[in-house]
N, C-alpha and C positions, 0 to 999 in steps of 0.2 A: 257232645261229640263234634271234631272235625270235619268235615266231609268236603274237599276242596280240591278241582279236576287238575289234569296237567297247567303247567305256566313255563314258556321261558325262561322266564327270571324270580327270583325272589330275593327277597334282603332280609337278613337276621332283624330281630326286634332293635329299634333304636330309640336313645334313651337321653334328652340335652340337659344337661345339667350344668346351674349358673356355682359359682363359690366368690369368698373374696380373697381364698389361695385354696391350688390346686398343689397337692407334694407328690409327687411321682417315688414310687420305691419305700416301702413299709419295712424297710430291717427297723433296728434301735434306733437309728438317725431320725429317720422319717416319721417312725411311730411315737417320738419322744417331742418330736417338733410339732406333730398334729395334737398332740395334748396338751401342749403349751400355746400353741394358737388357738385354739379351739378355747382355754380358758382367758384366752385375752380379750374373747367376744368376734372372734374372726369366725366364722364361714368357710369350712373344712373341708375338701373333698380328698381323700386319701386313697391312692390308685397302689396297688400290690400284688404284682404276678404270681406269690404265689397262693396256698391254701393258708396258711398262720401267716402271723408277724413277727417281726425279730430276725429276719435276716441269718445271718450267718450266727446268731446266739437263739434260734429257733431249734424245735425238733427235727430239723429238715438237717441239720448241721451239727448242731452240737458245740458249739465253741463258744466258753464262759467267755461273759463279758470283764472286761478288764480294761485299767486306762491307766492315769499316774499313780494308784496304788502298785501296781506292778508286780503283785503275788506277793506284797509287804518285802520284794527283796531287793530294793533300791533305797534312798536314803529320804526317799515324798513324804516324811510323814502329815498324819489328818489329809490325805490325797486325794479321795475317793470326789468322785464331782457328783456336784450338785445339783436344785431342781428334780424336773421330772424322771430322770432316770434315776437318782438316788432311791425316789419314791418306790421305785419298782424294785430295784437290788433289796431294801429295806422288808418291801411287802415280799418279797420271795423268802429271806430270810426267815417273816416269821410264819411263813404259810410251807413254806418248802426244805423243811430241815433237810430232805435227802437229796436234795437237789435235783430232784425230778425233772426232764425236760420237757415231756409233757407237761407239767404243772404249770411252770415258766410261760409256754404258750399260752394258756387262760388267763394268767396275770396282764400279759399283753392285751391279750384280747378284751379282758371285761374294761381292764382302762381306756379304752377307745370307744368303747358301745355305751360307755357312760356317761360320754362328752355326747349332750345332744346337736353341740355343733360341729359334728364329726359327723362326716355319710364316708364309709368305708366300702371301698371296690375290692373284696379277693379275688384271685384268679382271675385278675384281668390285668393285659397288658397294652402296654400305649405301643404303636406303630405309626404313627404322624402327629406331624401336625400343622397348625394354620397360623400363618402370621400376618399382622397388620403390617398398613405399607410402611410405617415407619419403622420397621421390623423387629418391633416389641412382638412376644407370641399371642395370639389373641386364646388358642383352643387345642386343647390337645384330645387326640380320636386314642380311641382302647377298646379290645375284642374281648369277651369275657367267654372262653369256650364252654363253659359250665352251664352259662343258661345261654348261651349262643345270642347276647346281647354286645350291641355294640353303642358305646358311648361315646359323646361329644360334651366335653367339659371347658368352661369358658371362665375366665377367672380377669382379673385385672395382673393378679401377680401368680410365682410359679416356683414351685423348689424342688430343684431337681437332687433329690437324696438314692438314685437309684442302683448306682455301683461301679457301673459303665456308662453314666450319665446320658442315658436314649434321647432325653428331652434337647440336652443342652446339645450334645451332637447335630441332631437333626433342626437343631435352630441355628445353628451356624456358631456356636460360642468358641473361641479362644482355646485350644485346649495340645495339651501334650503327652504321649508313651513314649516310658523307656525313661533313660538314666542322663543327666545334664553331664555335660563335662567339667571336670575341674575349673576349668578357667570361666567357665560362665559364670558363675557365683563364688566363685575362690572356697568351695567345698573339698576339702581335705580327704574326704573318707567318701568322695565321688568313687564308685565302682568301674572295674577296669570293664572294658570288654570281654572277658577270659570269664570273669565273672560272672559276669549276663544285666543286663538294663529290668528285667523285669523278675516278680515275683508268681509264684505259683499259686494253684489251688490246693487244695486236700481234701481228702474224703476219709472219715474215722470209721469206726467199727468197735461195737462195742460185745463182750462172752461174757457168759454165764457158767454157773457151774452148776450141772444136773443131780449130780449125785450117785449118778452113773455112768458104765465108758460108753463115750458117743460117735461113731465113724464121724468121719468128712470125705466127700468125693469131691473134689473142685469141679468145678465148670471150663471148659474144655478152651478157655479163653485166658483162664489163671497164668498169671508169671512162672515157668518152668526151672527157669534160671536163676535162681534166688541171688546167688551171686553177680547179679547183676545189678545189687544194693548195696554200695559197700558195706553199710552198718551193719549189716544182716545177723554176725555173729551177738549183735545189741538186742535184739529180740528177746521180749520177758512177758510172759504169760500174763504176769501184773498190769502191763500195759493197756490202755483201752481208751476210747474218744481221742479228746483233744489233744490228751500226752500222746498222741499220734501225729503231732504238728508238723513234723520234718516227714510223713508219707505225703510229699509234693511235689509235684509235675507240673510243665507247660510253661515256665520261664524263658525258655526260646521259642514260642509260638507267639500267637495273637492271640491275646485274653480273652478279646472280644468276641470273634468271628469265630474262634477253635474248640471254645469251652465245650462243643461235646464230645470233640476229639481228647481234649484233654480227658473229661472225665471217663470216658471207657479205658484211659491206661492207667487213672488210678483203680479204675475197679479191678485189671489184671495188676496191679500192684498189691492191693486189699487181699484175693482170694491166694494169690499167690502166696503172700504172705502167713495166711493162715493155714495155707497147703503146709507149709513149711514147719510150722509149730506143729500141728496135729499128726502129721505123716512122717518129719524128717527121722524120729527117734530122739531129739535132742532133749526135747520136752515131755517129759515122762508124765511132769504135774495135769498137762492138758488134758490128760486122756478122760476125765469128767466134765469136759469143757466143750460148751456149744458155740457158736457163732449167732449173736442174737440180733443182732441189728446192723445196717449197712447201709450209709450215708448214700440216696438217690442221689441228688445235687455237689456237686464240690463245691465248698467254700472257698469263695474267690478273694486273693490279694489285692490283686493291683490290675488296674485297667489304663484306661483314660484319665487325666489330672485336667482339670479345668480352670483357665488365669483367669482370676482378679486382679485389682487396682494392687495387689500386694500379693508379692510369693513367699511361703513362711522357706527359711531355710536353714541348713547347719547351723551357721550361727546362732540366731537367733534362739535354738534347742538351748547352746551350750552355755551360752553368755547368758541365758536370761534376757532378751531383749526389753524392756519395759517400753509398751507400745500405750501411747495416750488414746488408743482407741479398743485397748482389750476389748472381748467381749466371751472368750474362754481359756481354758490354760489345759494343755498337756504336761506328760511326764513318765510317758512310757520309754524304753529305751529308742535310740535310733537302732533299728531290729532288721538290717539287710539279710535276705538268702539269697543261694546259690543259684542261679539260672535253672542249674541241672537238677535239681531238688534232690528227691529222693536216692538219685542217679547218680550225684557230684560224689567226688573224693573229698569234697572239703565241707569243713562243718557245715550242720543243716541252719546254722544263723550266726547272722556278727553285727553284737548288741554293745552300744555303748550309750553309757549311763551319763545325764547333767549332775548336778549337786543340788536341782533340785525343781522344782515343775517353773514350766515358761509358759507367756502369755500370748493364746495367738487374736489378731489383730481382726476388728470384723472388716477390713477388705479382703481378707481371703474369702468371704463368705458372700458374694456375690460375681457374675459375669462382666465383665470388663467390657464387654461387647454387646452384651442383648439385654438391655437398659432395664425390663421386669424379670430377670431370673434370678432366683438365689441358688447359691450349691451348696450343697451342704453332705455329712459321710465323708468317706472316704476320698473323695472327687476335690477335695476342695484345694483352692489355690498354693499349692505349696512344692517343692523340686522332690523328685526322686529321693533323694536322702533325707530332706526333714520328712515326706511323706512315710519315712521307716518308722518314725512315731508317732504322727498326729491320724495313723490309717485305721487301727485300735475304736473299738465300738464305745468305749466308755467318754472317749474324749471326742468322736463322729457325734455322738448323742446330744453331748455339750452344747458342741457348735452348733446343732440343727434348733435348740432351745431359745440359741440367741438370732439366729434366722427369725420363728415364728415371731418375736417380740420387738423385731426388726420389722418384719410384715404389720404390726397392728400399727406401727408407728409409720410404715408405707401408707396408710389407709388411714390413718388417724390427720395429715397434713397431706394427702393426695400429693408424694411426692415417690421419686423412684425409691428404689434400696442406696444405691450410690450418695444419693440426697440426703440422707437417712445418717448415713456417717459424719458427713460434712458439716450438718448442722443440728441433727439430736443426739449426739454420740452420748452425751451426759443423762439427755433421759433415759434412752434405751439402757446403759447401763445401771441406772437407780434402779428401772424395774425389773434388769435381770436380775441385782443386790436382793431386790426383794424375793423374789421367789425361791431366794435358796442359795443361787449360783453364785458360786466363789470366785471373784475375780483377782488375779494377783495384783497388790501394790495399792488396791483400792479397797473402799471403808461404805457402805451406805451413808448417807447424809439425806436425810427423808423427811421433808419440810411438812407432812404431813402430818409423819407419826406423832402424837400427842403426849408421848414419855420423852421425846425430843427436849418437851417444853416443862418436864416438869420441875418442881422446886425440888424435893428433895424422891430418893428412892435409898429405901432402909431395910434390910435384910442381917438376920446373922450369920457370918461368912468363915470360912474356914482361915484361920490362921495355921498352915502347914510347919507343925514345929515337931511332925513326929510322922514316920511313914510307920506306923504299928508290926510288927514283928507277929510271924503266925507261927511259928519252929517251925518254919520248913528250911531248912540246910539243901545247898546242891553246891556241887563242885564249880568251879571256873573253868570248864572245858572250852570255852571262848571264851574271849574279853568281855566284861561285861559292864554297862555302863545305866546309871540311872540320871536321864533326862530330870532337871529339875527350872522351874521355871522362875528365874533371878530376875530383880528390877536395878537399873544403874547404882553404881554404889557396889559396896565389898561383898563378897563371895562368902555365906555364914558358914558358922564352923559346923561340921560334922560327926556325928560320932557313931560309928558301925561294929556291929559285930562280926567275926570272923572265927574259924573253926582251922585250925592247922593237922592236917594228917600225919606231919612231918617237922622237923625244924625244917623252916625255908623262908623266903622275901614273899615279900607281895609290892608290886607297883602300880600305883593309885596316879593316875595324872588329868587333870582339870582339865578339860578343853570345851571349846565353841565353835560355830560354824562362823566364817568369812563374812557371810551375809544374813543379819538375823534371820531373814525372813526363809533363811535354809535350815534344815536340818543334816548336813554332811558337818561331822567334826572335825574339822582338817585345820587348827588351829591349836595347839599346845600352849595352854597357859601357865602350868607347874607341872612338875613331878616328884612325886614321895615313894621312897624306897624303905624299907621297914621292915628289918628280921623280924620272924614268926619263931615262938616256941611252940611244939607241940603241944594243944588242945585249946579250947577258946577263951579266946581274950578279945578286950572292946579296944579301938583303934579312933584319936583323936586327930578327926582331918583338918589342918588349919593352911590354907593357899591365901599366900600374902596378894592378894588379884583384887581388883577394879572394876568393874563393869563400867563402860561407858553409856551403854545403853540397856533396856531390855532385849532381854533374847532367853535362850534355853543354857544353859550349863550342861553340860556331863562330864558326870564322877565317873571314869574309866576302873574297874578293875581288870587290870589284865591279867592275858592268863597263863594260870597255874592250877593244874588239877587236883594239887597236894593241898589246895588252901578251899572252904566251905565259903557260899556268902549265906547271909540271913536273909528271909524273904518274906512280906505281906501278903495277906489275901483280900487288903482293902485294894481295889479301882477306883481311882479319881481323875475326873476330867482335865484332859491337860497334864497328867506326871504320867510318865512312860519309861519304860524297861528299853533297851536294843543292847543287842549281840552284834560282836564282830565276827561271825558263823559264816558261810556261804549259803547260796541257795543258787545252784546250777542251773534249775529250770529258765533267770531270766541272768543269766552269764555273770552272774555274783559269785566270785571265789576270794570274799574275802575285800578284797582291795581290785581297784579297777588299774590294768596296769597298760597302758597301750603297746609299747614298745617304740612305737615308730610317732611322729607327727603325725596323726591324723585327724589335728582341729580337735580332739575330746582331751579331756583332764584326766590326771592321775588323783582316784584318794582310794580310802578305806570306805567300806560297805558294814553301816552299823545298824540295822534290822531288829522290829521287834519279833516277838513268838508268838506264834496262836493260842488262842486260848482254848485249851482252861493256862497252859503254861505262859510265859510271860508276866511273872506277876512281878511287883515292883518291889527293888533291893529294901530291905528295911532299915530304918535309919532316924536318928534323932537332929534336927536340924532348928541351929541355935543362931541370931535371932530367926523365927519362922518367917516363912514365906506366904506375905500378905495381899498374893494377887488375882485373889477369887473374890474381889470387892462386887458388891451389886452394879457400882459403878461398869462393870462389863455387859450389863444388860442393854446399852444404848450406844455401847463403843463403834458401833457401824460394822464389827467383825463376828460372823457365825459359826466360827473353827477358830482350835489352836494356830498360831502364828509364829511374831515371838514370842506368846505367850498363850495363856488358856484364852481367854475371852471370854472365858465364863464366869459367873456368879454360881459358887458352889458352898453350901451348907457345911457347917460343920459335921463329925464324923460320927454326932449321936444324937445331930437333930432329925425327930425321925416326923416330924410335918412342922419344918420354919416356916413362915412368915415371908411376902419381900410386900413392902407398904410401899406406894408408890403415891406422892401427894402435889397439886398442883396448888398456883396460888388463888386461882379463880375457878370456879367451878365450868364442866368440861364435859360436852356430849359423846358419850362413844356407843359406836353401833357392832365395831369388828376388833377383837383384838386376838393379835395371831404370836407364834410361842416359835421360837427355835429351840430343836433339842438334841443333846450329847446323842447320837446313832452312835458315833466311835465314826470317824470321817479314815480314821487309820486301817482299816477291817474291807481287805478287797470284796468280800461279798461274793465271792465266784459262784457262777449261777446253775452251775453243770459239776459233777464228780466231786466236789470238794464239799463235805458232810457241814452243815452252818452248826456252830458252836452255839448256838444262842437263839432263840426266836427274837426277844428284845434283848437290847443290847444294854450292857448292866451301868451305863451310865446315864440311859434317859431315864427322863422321869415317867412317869407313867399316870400321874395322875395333877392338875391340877383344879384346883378350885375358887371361885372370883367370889369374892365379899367384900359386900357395904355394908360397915358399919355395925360388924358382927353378925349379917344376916346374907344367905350363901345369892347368889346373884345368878352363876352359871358353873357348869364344868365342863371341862374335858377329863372323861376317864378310860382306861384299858388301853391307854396309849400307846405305842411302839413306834411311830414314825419321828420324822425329823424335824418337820412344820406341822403346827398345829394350830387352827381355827375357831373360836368362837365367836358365832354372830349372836347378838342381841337384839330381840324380835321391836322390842321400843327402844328407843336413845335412852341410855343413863347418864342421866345428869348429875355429877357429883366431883365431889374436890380430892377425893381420893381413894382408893381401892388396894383390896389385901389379897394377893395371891397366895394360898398356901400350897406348897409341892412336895409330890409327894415319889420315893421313889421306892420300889417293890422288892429292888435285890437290897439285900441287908450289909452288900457287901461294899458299897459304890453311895455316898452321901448323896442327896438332890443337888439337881445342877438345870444352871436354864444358859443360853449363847444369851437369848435375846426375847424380849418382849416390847411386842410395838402396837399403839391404842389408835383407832383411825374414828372418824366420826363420820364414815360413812361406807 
C-alpha cells in the first residue's frame, strides 16, 4: 500500500538511459534500422509514440508496404529491396497468407524484442532536447503517458526516422516544406501552385459482410454533401483500406501543427462516405454490409524534408544517377497529389515511371548541420518531386538499413556520419552487400569470404535448351513477351508453338533494354511477321542479332487474340514472363506517354502476372542458355540483373551437389546462403491474399558434408539469407553442399554462398 500526504509538486517516475544510437520514430524506417544496428553489435534504444510498430504499414493505418516493386506494374524487375525489411515482407508471407494486419504487427514486434540489443519505448513521445556546446545533440527527453514515465536518453549518435522529423527540428537541422521551384533544380514536373506544394493524409476503412441487412445511422459530424467529392459517382462497395488512397486531405494546411485538424475532416469524409453507400439507394449490394474498422490516426505524406550534404532530385530518378557513394536504390514512381485531395477536380495522383530503379546517395542520409544526426523515412534529403518517390516505406526502410550500418562504423572509428562517407564509403557498403542489400552498379567483393579464394566450385547446372510445355494454351490478349537471359554473341534459335483460331499473322519482334542493367524494352532489334493457318503449328525464330553484352532478351509476341501461345509450369530463377497489359492502380496503361516535356521518358509498360498466372512461354532454345554456371555463386550479385546470378540445377536434379574445393586446407566457423525469394514478388502486406508461403524458387533445404559425412544443415527454409554456424572450426580442403528444393515445379537454385572463418 501507498499511503502518501498532500505535496506541491511531484514528478512522474524518471528513467536515464545510456545507448550508442538512439532512433526516434518506430514505423518500417526506424523499426528496420533498429534491427540492423542492433545486429551490428550497436546499442539500441528505440523511441515510438505510438502502441505497435510500423508506422503507416501498422494496424493503426493499414497501408501495404511497397517500394521499387511498384504493385509489379512498372518495368523494376527482381525490385523488392533488400536486408532487414525483405526479412519481414518474406516472414509475413509465410506466416500471413491473408494478410492480416494485426499479424503484421507481431512480426514487427517479435523482430525487435529478439534483438537483445534493442530496449524498445512504445507509447512514448520525445518533446526536447539537450545539446552539447558544440551543438551535436547530447539527449533526448520522452513522456510515456501509459506508465506516466518520463525518460532521458543519451546516446553519442541519433536517427531521426520520425515523420515530421521532432528531433531534427528541435535540434536546429536544415530543413524544408512545400514544393522547389523549377528553376531551383531545373525540375520539369515541379508542381504549379494551382496544384498545391504539399501532400495529404488518409484515413481508410475497411466492411464486412454480415449475412444480413444492417442499418447505418452516421454521426452527426458525417459529410452531408457527398458531392462535394468529385469522384463520388467512383464509389464501389469492393473498395476498402488502402484502395482508399485518394480519401485525402490537408494539402493546403500545415502537416505538422494541423494534423488533428486534418484528421476529424477525413473522418467526416470516411462516414460520410459510407453514409452515402448504405443510405444513398445507389448500392443495393451494401445492404449486408457493416462498417468494421476505422482508421484512428491518418496516415501521413509529407511533412518536413530535412538537407544533407546531397539533395536526391528529378533527375537523378529518371537518368539513373550512378552515385560512387550509393548506399540504397528506389523505384517507385515519382507519385505527386493534388493539394486539394479528395476535394480536387483533378486526378487523385500524377505518377511518372524511370526505366528502371536509381541509386540514392548516402549523403542524403545525414544533417548537413548537426554533425551526430542521421535521417532517415520519409524526411530524408531530397526535393519535393524526387521526395514523390523515395517517401514509400519499402525504400524509407532501405535507407534507415544503411544509416544503422553507417552508425556501427560512426562508433567502430569514433568519427561523425559525415566522416563516415568520406572515408569508409567502401566498407559500409561491402557490409550493406553483405546483408542482403542490393545496391545498383555494385558487386560485393568480400576479402574475407573463403569461396572468394577457392580453386575450383563444381555443380551440375542447368543448360536452358528447353522451357517444357505444360498444354496450357491462352490467347494473346496482350503482347506477350518471354524474358530470356543471353550472354554476348548471337541470339539462339527458337522454336514455339502456336494455336491459330483463325487464318491470321502473328508479329514476333526481339528487343532489349537501353541499359542492361534495365529491364524496359525500348530497343527493337528485328521483326518477323508470319501468316498463320488455322490450328497449330510450330514456328521457327531465327533474328540475325549480336549481343554485345550480356543482358535479358525478350521474345515479344504481340497481340492478337485469334492466335494461342504454349505455356510451362516449370519456374526458374532468372526466366520471366511480362505482358504489355496495364495496371491503373500505379498509372500504367500500357506505355507511359507524357505529352508535354516534363523531364520523364516515353516507353511501353512490360509487367509480369501474379501467380499462380504468369507462367513462362514454352519454347525450345537451340544452342541453350548456359548461364546458371556455379560460377554465379561468388559473382558478388544476389538478384537477377543482366542476368540470373544464380547457380541453378538442372530440371530433374532433385538433390545436386555444388563441391566447392580450396587448395589448402581452410577453417570455417559461419557460412551463410543467399536465396531465390523471387525479388520480383511485391509482397504487399495488407488486402492482397500472398500466393505462396515459400516462394517456389528457394530452396528450402540445404545440407554441408565432409567427405560423405553430413557436417550441418539448414532445413524448413523460406527466407532469403540463410546462416550456419559451426560450434568448432572445420578444417578441411573442401565441402559438398547438397540443395534441395520442395516445389517440384522450380529446379534448386542458390544467388550466393559465402565460408567466413569466423
Amino acid at each position: 500500500m501507498i499511503n502518501e500526504g498532500p505535496a506541491q509538486r511531484r514528478q512522474a517516475r524518471q528513467k536515464d538511459l545510456k545507448a550508442d544510437l538512439t532512433i526516434v520514430g518506430g514505423g518500417l524506417a526506424g523499426t528496420c534500422g533498429a534491427i540492423t544496428a542492433a545486429r551490428q553489435g550497436l546499442k539500441v534504444v528505440l523511441i515510438q509514440d505510438r502502441p505497435v510498430l510500423g508506422g503507416n504499414s501498422s494496424s493503426e493505418v493499414r497501408l501495404w508496404v511497397l517500394g521499387a516493386t511498384s504493385h509489379m506494374g512498372n518495368n523494376n524487375r527482381w525490385a523488392r529491396e533488400g536486408g532487414v525489411v525483405n526479412e519481414i515482407l518474406t516472414e509475413n508471407a509465410f506466416r500471413n497468407e491473408e494478410s492480416n494486419p494485426l499479424i503484421f504487427d507481431t512480426i514487427l514486434l517479435e523482430k525487435v524484442v529478439e534483438e537483445p540489443n534493442i530496449t524498445l519505448l512504445l507509447n512514448t513521445a520525445v518533446y526536447e532536447i539537450s545539446k552539447k556546446e558544440d551543438g551535436d545533440i547530447k539527449s533526448v527527453h520522452a513522456f510515456c503517458s501509459q506508465s506516466s514515465t518520463s525518460y532521458s536518453v543519451e546516446s553519442p549518435l541519433f536517427c531521426d526516422s520520425s515523420g515530421d522529423g521532432i528531433i531534427a527540428f528541435l535540434a536546429g537541422a536544415a530543413f524544408r516544406m512545400g514544393a522547389e521551384a523549377e528553376s531551383e533544380f531545373g525540375e520539369k514536373f515541379a508542381p504549379s501552385e494551382e496544384y498545391g506544394e504539399l501532400l495529404g493524409h488518409s484515413i481508410y476503412f475497411y466492411t464486412k459482410d454480415t449475412g444480413r441487412p444492417v442499418k447505418y445511422v452516421p454521426p452527426s459530424f458525417a459529410l452531408t454533401d457527398i458531392t462535394k467529392i468529385p469522384r463520388y459517382r467512383k464509389f464501389s462497395v469492393k473498395d476498402q483500406g488502402c484502395n482508399l488512397w485518394w480519401l485525402e486531405y490537408g494539402g493546403r494546411l500545415d502537416t505538422v501543427h494541423e494534423t488533428e485538424t486534418i484528421k476529424w475532416e477525413l473522418w467526416k469524409v470516411v462516414y460520410g462516405v459510407w453514409n452515402y453507400i448504405k443510405n444513398s439507394g445507389q448500392f443495393p449490394e451494401a445492404e449486408n454490409m457493416s462498417l468494421e474498422w476505422v482508421g484512428t490516426i491518418p496516415g501521413k505524406r509529407e511533412s518536413r524534408r530535412f538537407e544533407g550534404d546531397y539533395m536526391l532530385k528529378q533527375q537523378d530518378i529518371i537518368e539513373q544517377t550512378d552515385f560512387k557513394d550509393v548506399v540504397a536504390f528506389g523505384g517507385w514512381s515519382i507519385d505527386l497529389h493534388p493539394a486539394d485531395g479528395v476535394f480536387s477536380e483533378k486526378p487523385g495522383c500524377s505518377q511518372w515511371h524511370s526505366k528502371g530503379v536509381y541509386g540514392i546517395p548516402y549523403r542524403c542520409y545525414y544533417s548537413r548541420n548537426v554533425n551526430n544526426l542521421f535521417i532517415a523515412g520519409r524526411i530524408i534529403s531530397a526535393t519535393h518531386v524526387a521526395f514523390g518517390s523515395s517517401r514509400v516505406m519499402g525504400t524509407c526502410a532501405h535507407g534507415a538499413q544503411a544509416v544503422a550500418v553507417a552508425a556501427a562504423l560512426c562508433r567502430k572509428y569514433g568519427v561523425s556520419p559525415r566522416v563516415v562517407g568520406s572515408r569508409h564509403i567502401q566498407e559500409l557498403q561491402t557490409e550493406l552487400l553483405r546483408t542482403g542489400q542490393h545496391l545498383p552498379g555494385l558487386r560485393l567483393k568480400d576479402q574475407e569470404d573463403l569461396v572468394q579464394k577457392a580453386a575450383s566450385i563444381d555443380a551440375p547446372s542447368l543448360v536452358l535448351t528447353e522451357i517444357p510445355s505444360a498444354e496450357i494454351w491462352k490467347p494473346i490478349v496482350h503482347s506477350a513477351a518471354q524474358m530470356l537471359p543471353v550472354t554476348a554473341g548471337p541470339m539462339p534459335e527458337l522454336r514455339v508453338r502456336v494455336k491459330a483460331l483463325a487464318d491470321t499473322e502473328i508479329e514476333v519482334q526481339l528487343r532489349k533494354s537501353s541499359k542492361p542493367f534495365n529491364h524496359s524494352p525500348d530497343v527493337t532489334l528485328g521483326t518477323k511477321k508470319i501468316s498463320l493457318a488455322t490450328g497449330t503449328q510450330g514456328l521457327t525464330l531465327n533474328f540475325d542479332t549480336h549481343f554485345d553484352e550480356d543482358c535479358y532478351a525478350f521474345v515479344c509476341f504481340m497481340k492478337n487474340q485469334d492466335v494461342e501461345l504454349e505455356y510451362s509450369d516449370k519456374r526458374i530463377s532468372g526466366v520471366l514472363s511480362v505482358f504489355n497489359a496495364t495496371n491503373p492502380a500505379v498509372s500504367n496503361y500500357g506505355k507511359q506517354s507524357p505529352g508535354e516535356d516534363i523531364g520523364v521518358e516515353e516507353f511501353e509498360f512490360w509487367c509480369p502476372q501474379r501467380r499462380p498466372e504468369g507462367q513462362n512461354i514454352a519454347m525450345k532454345i537451340s544452342p541453350g542458355l548456359g548461364v546458371f554456371k556455379p560460377a554465379n555463386l561468388c559473382n558478388g550479385l544476389q538478384r537477377p540483373v543482366a542476368g540470373p546470378n544464380a547457380w541453378v540445377a538442372g530440371l530433374d536434379e532433385e538433390e545436386p551437389e555444388v563441391r566447392i574445393r580450396w587448395d589448402k586446407e581452410v577453417s570455417i566457423k559461419r557460412i551463410e546462403f543467399s536465396f531465390d525469394c523471387d525479388y520480383d514478388h511485391p509482397m504487399e502486406n495488407v488486402l492482397m491474399r500472398q500466393p505462396d508461403a515459400v516462394q517456389p524458387f528457394c530452396a528450402t533445404e540445404v545440407v554441408v558434408c565432409q567427405k560423405g559425412k553430413e557436417i550441418a544443415a539448414l532445413r524448413n527454409n523460406h527466407q532469403a539469407k540463410g546462416i550456419i554456424r559451426i560450434d568448432e572450426s572445420l578444417v578441411t580442403d573442401s565441402l559438398t553442399l547438397i540443395v534441395k528444393n520442395s516445389n517440384p515445379n522450380s529446379p534448386s537454385s542458390l544467388f550466393e554462398v559465402r565460408c567466413y572463418s569466423n
